[in-house]
N, C-alpha and C positions, 0 to 999 in steps of 0.2 A: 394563388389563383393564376398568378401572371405566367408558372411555370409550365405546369397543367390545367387551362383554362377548358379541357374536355373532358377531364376525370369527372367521376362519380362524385360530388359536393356532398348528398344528401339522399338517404333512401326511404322510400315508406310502402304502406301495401300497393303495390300492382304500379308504381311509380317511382320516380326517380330521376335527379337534376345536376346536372352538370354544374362546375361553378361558375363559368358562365352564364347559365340559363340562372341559377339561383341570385347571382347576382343583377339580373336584369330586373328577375321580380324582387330584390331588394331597394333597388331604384325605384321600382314604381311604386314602392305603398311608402315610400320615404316623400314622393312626392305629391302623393294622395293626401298624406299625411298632414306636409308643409301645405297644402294649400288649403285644408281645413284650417290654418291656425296653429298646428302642433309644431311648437318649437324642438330647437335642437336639445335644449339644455330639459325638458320635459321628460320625467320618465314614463314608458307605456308600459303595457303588459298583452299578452296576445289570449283568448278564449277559446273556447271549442266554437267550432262555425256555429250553432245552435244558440250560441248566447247572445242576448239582444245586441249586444255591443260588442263585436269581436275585437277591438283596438281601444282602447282608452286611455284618457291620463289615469294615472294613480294614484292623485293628489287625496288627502285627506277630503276635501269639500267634493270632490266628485264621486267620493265611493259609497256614498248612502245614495245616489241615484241609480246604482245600478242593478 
C-alpha cells in the first residue's frame, strides 16, 4: 500500500477502490467495530448487506441467534 497507495486495491460492479480509499474504510468499520465491544482477538465474518447482521462474532453461542 505504502508503495502504490493510488493503485486499484479492489474492484466490483460499476466500482472501485484505491488502497488508500479501501484502507480508510478498513479503519472505520475496525472502529465501529471496537466500539461495539468487538475485540481484537475476536473472530468475525462479513454477510451479504440483506442479512440481518452483516458483521458478527462467530462464536459458537452467537450463531444460533442469527
Amino acid at each position: 500500500m505504502q508503495a502504490y497507495p493510488d493503485r486499484c486495491a479492489l474492484r466490483g460492479p460499476g466500482r472501485s477502490w484505491t488502497y488508500t480509499e479501501l484502507d480508510r474504510r478498513v479503519r472505520r468499520l475496525a472502529g465501529a467495530l471496537h466500539e461495539r465491544g468487538v475485540s481484537v482477538r475476536w473472530r468475525t465474518t462479513s454477510a451479504p448487506a440483506c442479512a440481518p447482521s452483516a458483521y458478527g462474532p462467530t462464536t459458537p453461542s452467537c450463531s444460533r441467534h442469527r
